[in-house]
N, C-alpha and C positions, 0 to 999 in steps of 0.2 A: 805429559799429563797436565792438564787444567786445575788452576786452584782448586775450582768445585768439585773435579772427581779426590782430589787430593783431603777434602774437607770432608766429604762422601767415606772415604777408605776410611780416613780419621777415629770415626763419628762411628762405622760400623766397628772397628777395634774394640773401643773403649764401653760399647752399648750393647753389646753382645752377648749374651748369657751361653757359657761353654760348661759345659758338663760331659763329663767320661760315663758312658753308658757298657755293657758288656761286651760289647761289638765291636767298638769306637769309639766318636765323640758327636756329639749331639750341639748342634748352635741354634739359638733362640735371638731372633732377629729384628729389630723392627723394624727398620727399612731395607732392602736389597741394595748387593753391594757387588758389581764384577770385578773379575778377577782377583776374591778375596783370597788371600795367602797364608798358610799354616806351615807350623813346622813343631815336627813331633820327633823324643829322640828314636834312634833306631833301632829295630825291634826285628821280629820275625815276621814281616807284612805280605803278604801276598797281592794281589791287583785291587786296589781300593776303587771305590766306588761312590757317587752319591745318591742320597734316598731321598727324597719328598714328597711328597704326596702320593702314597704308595708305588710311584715311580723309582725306578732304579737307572742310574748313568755312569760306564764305565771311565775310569781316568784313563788318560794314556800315560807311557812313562816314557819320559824324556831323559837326553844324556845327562843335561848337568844343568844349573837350577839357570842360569842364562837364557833356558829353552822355554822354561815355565810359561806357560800361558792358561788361558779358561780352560778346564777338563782335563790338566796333564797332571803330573808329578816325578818328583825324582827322589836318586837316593845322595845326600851332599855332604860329606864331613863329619859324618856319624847322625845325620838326620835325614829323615823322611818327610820330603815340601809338598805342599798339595795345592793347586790353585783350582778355586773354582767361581762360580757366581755364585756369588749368597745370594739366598730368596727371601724376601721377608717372611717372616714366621719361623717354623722348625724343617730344619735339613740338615741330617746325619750324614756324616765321613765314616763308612764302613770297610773294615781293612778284612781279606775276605785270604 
């Protein structure tokens, strides 16, 4: 990974407005960020997804967080990882 994507990940971390919605979790963004990474503890989660622009995108589940990449997720040491590409603006993580 390059300084700049590493300044990039950085910068979406810390400037990110997260909020717990009924669903899930909701990120408020302002600039786009891939293969941004979450980790939430573990729960009774079903195939998560993501939402944006009344668009819906299925994750896939991978073995073990090593695999993680854009659109997958796993289950790791009592938490549930999610990678996806942040978009700027609002895009929900919906655990379905």
């Amino acid at each position: 990974m390059k300084l700049s994507e590493l300044s990039r990940y950085w910068a979406a971390k810390e400037l990110t407005q997260i909020e717990e919605t009924g669903q899930g979790i909701s990120f408020r963004a302002p600039f786009a960020c891939p293969e941004f990474t979450v980790s939430l503890p573990k729960g009774a989660y079903g195939n998560p997804h993501i939402q944006r622009e009344g668009k819906s995108q299925h994750l896939k589940k991978v073995a073990s967080r090593k695999d993680l990449q854009a659109r997958s997720w796993c289950e790791d040491s009592g938490q549930a990882m999610a990678c996806f590409d942040l978009s700027k603006g609002r895009t929900s993580l919906v655990w379905q």
